[in-house]
C-alpha positions as CSV (number, residue, x, y, z in Angstrom):
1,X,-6.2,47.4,2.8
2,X,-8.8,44.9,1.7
3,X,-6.4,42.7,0.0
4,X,-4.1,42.0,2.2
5,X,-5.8,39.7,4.1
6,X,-7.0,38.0,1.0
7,X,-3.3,37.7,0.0
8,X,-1.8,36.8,3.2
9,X,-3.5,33.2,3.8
10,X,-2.7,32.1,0.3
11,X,1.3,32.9,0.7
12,X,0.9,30.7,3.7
13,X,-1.1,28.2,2.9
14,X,0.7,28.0,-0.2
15,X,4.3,27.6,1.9
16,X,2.6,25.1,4.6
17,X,2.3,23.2,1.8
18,X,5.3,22.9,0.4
19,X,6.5,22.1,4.1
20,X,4.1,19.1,4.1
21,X,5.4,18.1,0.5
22,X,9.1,18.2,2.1
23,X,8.2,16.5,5.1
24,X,6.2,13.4,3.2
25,X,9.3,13.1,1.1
26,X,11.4,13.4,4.3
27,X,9.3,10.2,6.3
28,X,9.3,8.1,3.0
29,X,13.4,8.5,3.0
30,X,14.2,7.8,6.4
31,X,11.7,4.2,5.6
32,X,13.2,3.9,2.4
33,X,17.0,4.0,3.5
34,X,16.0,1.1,5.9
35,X,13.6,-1.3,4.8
36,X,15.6,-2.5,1.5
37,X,18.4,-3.9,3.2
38,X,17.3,-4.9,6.4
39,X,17.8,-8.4,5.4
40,X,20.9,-7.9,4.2
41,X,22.3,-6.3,7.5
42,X,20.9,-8.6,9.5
43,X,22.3,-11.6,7.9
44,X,25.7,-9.8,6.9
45,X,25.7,-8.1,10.1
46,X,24.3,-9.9,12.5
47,X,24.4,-12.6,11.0
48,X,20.9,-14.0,11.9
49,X,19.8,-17.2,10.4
50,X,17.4,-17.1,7.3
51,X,14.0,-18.3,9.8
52,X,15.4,-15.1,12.6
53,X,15.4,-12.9,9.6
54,X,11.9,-14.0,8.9
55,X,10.7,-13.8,12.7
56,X,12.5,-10.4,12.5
57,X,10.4,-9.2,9.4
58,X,7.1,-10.7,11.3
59,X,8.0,-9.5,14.8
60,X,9.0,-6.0,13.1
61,X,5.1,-6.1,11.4
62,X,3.5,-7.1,15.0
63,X,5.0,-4.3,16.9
64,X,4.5,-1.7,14.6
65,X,1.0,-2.2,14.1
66,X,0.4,-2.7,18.2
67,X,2.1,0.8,18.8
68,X,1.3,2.9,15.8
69,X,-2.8,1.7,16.9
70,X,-2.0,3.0,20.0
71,X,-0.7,6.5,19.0
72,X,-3.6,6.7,16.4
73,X,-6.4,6.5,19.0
74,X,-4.6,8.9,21.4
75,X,-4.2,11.1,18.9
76,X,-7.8,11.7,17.7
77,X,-8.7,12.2,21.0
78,X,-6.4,14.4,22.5
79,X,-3.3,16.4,22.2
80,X,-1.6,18.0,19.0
81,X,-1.0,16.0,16.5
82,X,2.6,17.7,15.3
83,X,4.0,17.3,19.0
84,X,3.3,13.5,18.4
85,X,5.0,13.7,14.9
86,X,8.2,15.4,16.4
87,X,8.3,13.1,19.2
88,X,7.9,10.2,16.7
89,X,10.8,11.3,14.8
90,X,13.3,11.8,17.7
91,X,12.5,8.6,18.7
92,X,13.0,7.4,14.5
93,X,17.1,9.1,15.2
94,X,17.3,6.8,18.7
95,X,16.3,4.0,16.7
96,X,18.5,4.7,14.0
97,X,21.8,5.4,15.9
98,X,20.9,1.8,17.8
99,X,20.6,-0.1,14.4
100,X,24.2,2.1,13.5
101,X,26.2,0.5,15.9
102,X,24.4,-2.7,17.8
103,X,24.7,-5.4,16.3
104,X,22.7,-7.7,19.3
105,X,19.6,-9.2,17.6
106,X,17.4,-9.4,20.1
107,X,17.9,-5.8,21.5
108,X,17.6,-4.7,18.1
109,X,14.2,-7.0,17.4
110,X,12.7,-5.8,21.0
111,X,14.6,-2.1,21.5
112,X,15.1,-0.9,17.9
113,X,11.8,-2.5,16.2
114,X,10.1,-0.4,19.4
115,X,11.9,2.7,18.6
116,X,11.8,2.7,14.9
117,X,7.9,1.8,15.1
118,X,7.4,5.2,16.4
119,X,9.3,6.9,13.7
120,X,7.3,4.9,11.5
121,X,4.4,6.5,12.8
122,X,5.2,9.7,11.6
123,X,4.5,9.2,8.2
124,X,0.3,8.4,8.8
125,X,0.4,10.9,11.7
126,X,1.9,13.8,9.1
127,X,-0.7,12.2,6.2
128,X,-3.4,12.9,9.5
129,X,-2.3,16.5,10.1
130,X,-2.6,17.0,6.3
131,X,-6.0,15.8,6.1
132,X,-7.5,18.3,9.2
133,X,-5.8,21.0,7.8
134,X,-7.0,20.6,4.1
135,X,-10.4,20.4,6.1
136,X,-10.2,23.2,8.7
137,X,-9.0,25.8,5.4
138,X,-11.6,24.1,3.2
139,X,-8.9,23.2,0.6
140,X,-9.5,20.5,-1.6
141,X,-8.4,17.0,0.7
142,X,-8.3,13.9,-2.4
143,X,-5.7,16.2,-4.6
144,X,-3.5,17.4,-1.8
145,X,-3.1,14.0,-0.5
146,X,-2.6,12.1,-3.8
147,X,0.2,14.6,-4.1
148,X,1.8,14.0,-0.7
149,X,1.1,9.9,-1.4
150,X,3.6,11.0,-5.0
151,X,6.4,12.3,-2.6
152,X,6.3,8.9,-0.6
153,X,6.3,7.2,-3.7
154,X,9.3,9.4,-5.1
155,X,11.1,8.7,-1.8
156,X,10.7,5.0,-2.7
157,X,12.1,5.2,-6.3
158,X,15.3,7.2,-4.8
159,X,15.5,5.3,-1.4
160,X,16.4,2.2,-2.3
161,X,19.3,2.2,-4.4
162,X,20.7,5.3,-2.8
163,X,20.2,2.7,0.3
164,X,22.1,0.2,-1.6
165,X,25.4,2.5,-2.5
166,X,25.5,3.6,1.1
167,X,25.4,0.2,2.5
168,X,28.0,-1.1,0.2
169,X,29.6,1.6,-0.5
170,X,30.3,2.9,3.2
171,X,28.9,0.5,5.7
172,X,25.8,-0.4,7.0
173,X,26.2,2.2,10.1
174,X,26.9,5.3,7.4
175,X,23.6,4.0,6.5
176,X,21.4,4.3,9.0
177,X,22.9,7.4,10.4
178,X,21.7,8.9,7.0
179,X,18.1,7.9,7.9
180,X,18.7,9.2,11.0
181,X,19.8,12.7,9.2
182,X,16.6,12.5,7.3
183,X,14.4,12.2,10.7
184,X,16.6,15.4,12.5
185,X,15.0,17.3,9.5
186,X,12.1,16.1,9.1
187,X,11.3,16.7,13.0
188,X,12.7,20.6,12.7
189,X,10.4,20.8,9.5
190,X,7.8,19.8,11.4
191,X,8.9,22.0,14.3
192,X,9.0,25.0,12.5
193,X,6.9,25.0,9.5
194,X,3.7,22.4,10.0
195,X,0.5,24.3,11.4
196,X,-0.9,23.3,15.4
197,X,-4.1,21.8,15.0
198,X,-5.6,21.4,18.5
199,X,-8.4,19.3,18.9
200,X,-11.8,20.5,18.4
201,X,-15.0,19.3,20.4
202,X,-17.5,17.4,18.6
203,X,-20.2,19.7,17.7
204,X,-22.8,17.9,17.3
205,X,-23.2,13.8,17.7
206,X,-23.4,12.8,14.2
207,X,-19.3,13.1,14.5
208,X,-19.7,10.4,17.0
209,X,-21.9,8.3,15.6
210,X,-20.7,8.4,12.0
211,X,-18.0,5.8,12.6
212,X,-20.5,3.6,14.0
213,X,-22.7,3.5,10.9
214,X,-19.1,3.2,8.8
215,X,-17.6,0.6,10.7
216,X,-18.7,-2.4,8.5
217,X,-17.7,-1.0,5.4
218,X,-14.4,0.4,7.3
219,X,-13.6,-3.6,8.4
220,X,-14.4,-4.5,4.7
221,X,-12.4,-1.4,3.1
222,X,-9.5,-2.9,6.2
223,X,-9.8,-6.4,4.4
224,X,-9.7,-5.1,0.6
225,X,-6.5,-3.8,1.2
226,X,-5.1,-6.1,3.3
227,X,-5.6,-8.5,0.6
228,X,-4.3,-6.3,-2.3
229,X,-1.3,-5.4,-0.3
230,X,-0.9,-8.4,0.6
231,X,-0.8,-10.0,-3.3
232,X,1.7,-7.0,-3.9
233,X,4.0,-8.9,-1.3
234,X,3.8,-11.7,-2.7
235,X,5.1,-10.1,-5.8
236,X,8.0,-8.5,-4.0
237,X,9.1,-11.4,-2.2
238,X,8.3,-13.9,-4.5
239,X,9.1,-12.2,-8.6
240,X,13.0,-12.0,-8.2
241,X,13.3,-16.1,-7.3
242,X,10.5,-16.7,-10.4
243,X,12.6,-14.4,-12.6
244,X,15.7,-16.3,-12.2
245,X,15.3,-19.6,-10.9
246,X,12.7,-20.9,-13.1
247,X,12.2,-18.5,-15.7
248,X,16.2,-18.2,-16.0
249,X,15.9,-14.7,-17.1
250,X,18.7,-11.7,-16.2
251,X,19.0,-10.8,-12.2
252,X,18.9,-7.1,-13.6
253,X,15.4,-7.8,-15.3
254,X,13.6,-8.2,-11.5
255,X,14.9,-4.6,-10.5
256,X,14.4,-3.1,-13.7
257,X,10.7,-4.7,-13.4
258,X,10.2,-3.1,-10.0
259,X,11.7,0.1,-11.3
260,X,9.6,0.7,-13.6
261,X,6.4,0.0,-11.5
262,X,7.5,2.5,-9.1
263,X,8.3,5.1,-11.5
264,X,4.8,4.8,-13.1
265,X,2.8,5.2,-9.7
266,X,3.5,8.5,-9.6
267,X,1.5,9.2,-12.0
268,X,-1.0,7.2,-11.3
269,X,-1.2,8.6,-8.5
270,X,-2.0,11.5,-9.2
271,X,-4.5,11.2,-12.2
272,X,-6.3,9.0,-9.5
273,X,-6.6,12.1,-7.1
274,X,-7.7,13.6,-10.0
275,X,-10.4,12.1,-11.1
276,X,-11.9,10.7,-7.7
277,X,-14.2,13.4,-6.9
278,X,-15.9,12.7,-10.4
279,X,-15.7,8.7,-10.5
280,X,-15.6,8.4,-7.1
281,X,-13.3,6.4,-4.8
282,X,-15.0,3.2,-5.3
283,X,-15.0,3.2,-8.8
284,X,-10.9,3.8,-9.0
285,X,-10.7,1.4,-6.3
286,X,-12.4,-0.8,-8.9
287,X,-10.0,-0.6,-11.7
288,X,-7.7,-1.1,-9.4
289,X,-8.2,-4.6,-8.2
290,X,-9.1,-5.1,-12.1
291,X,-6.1,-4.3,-13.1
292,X,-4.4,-6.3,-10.5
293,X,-6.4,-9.4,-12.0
294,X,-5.0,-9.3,-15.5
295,X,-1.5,-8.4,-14.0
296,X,-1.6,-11.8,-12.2
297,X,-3.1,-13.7,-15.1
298,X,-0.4,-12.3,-17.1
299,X,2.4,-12.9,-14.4
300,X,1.1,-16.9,-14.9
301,X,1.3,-16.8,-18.4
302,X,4.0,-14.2,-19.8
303,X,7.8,-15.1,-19.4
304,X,9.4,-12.9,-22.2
305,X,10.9,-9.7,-20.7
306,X,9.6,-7.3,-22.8
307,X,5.9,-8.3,-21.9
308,X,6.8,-8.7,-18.0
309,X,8.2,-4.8,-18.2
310,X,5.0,-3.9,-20.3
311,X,3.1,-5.2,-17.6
312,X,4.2,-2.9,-15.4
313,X,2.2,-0.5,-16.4
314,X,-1.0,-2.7,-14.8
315,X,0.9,-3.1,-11.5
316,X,1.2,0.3,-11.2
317,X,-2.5,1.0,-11.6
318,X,-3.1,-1.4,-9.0
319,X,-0.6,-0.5,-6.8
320,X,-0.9,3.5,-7.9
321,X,-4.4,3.8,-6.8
322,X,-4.4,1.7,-3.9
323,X,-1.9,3.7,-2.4
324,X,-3.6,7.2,-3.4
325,X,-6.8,6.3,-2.7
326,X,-6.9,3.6,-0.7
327,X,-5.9,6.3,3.0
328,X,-8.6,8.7,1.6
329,X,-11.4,6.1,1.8
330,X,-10.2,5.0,5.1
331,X,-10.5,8.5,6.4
332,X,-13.9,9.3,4.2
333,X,-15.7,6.2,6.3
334,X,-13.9,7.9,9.6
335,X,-15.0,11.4,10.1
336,X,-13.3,13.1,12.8
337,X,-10.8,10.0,13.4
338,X,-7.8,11.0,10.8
339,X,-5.0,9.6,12.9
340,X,-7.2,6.2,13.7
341,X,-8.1,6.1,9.8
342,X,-4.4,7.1,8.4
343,X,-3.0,4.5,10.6
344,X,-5.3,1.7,9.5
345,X,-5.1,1.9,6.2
346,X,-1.0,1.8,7.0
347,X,-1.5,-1.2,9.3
348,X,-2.9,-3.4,6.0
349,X,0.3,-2.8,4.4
350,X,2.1,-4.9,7.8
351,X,-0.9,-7.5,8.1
352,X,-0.2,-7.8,3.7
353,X,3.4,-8.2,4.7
354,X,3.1,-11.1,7.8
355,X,0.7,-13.1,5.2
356,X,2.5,-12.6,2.0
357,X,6.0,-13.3,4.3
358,X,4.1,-16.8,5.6
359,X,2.9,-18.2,2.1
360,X,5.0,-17.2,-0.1
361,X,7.7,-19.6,1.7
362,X,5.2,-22.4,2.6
363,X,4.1,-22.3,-1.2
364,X,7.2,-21.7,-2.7
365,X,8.5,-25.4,-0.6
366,X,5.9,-27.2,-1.5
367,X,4.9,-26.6,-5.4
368,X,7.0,-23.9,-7.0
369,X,7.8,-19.7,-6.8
370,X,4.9,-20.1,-10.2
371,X,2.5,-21.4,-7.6
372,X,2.8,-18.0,-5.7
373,X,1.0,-16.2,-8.0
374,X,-2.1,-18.4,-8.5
375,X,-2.4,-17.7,-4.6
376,X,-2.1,-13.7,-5.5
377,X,-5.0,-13.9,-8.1
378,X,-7.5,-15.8,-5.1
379,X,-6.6,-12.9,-2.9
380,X,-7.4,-10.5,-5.7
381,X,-10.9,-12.1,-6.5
382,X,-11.4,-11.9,-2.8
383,X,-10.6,-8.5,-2.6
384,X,-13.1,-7.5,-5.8
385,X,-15.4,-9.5,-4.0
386,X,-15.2,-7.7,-0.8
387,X,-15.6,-4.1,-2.8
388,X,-18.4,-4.8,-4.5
389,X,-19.9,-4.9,-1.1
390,X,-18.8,-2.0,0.1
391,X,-20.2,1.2,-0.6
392,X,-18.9,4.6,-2.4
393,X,-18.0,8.2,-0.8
C-alpha cells in the first residue's frame, strides 16, 4: 500500500519525459526540414532574386521575433501553455501545406512567414512547459533541459541532409509536407502525453519584483548572445565562400566542417548541464566565449583542412554551451516568466541572424569573405566584455 504512491509518480514522470524528449526532437525536425533550403526553393522555386531572398531571410527574422514576443508575454500571464503549443503547431502544418504548393512570394513572405512563426514558437513554448514542470515536481531543471537542448541539436545533425534528399530527391513540396507530418505529431504528442500546467498566482511579490531587479543583467545576458549568435552566423553564411573561393579548398570540406561541429555539441551539451550547478552558468558561459576567441583567431590564421576540422571541436564548445546554457540563464534572471525568458533567449538567435545576414554581405563587397571573420572576433570581445559584467546564478 505505501509504495504505490511512491512508485506511481516516478513511472510518470519518467514517461512525461520521454514525451518531452520526443516532442523537442519533433519541433527541431519540422525547423530543420525547412530552414536549410529555404534559399534554394525560393530561388529555384520562386525564383526570387538574390536581394528578395535576403529581404525574405530578414523579413522571416522580423516577424518571428514580433509574434513569438507576443505569445511569450501572453503566455506567462494566462492560459495553458500546451493549448498554446498545439495551437502553434496546427498553425506550423497550415504554414507548411502553403509553402508545399504556393509558389507567390509575397503571400508566402507575409502569409507563410506569419504562419510558420507560430509553429516556430512551439519549440521555446515546449522548452517553457519543461522548465515549470521540472520546477512544480522539484526535478532537477539545468540537466533536463541540456538534454532536451541535445534532441534539438540531434534534429539539426539529421535535418538537414535528410532535407536535402527530400528536396532533390522528390521535390520541394514532398518536402515540406514532411515537416508538416512532423508538426501533426508533435501537436498529438503534445495533446496526449505533455502535462497541463495552469497558471499559478504569485504568492508573494518577490515573484514580481524579481524581474525588475534582473532586468539589467537580463538586457546584458540578451546582448551576450545576440552577439555570440550572431558571430556563429557569420560563420555559417560566410565559411563555405572562404573555403572555396579564397582558400580553394574541397566544397565537401565546408559540410564536413559544419558536420562535425554539430555532431560534437551534443555532447557538449550535455557535460555543460552537467557541470553548471557546480561551476555555475556564468563560468561555462565563460569558456564559452573563450573558446569562441581562439576559434576566430584560428579561423584567420589556419587554412589546412585538417586543422580547420580540429577546430571544430572549439566551435562546438562555443556553440555547445551557448545553446545549453545560454535559455537556462535567461529563465534563472526571469523567475516566474519561462515563456517570456525561453523566447528571448530564442529571439537572439533572429537579431544574430538580421546582423550576421547585413555584414557579412557588406564586408564580404568591400574587403574579402577573410575580413568577415575579424568582424566575428570584435563581436566576441564584445560579448566577453558584456559577461564580465553580468552576474552569476
Amino acid at each position: 500500500m505505501q509504495n504505490t504512491p511512491v512508485a506511481s509518480p516516478a513511472r510518470a514522470f519518467d514517461f512525461t519525459s520521454a514525451s518531452f524528449l520526443i516532442v523537442a526532437f519533433l519541433t527541431g525536425i519540422a525547423g530543420a526540414l525547412q530552414t536549410p533550403t529555404l534559399s534554394l526553393f525560393l530561388t529555384n522555386e520562386v525564383h526570387a532574386r538574390p536581394a528578395m531572398v535576403g529581404f525574405f531571410f530578414t523579413g522571416s527574422a522580423v516577424i518571428g521575433i514580433l509574434v513569438s514576443q507576443f505569445l511569450a508575454g501572453r503566455s506567462d500571464r494566462k492560459g495553458d501553455r500546451k493549448n498554446l503549443i498545439i495551437f502553434c503547431c496546427v498553425l506550423g502544418v497550415l504554414a507548411c501545406v502553403l509553402f508545399a504548393w504556393n509558389r507567390n512570394y509575397f503571400i508566402l513572405l507575409f502569409i507563410g512567414v506569419f504562419l510558420s512563426s507560430f509553429g516556430s514558437t512551439a519549440n521555446p513554448q515546449m522548452f517553457a512547459l519543461a522548465r515549470e514542470h521540472a520546477d512544480r515536481t522539484g526535478r532537477e531543471a539545468v540537466m533536463f533541459s541540456s538534454i532536451l537542448r541535445a534532441q534539438v541539436s540531434l534534429a539539426w545533425v539529421i535535418g538537414p541532409p535528410l532535407a536535402y534528399a527530400l528536396a532533390m530527391g522528390f521535390g520541394f513540396t514532398v518536402m515540406y509536407l514532411s515537416a508538416s507530418v512532423a508538426f501533426v505529431v508533435c501537436g498529438v504528442m503534445v495533446w496526449l502525453f505533455l502535462p497541463t500546467m495552469p497558471k499559478l498566482a504569485p504568492v508573494a511579490s518577490g515573484s514580481i519584483e524579481a524581474p525588475r531587479r534582473n532586468r539589467r543583467d537580463a538586457l546584458l545576458l540578451f546582448i551576450i548572445c545576440t552577439l555570440m549568435w550572431g558571430t556563429n552566423s557569420l560563420y555559417i553564411i560566410n565559411m563555405p565562400l572562404f573555403i572555396i573561393n579564397e582558400l580553394h579548398l574541397p566544397e565537401k570540406l565546408a559540410g564536413l566542417m559544419m558536420g562535425t561541429a554539430a555532431g560534437l555539441e551534443i555532447p557538449t551539451m550535455l557535460i555543460a548541464g552537467y557541470y553548471a550547478r557546480r561551476f555555475g552558468k556564468r563560468f561555462l558561459m565563460r569558456i564559452a566565449v573563450v573558446a569562441g576567441l581562439i576559434f576566430y583567431v584560428g579561423m584567420l590564421t589556419v587554412h589546412t583542412p585538417a586543422l580547420l576540422l580540429a577546430m571544430q571541436l572549439l566551435n562546438a564548445i562555443y556553440i555547445g554551451i551557448l545553446a545549453g546554457i545560454g535559455m537556462l540563464y535567461f529563465q534563472d534572471l526571469m523567475p516566474g516568466q519561462a515563456g517570456s525568458a525561453t523566447t528571448l533567449y530564442s529571439n537572439t538567435t533572429r537579431v544574430g541572424w538580421i546582423i550576421a545576414g547585413s555584414l557579412a554581405g557588406i564586408v564580404a563587397e568591400l574587403w574579402n569573405y577573410h575580413a568577415v571573420f575579424w568582424i566575428a572576433l570584435v563581436m566576441c570581445v564584445a560579448g566577453f566584455a558584456c559577461l564580465m559584467r553580468i552576474k552569476d546564478v
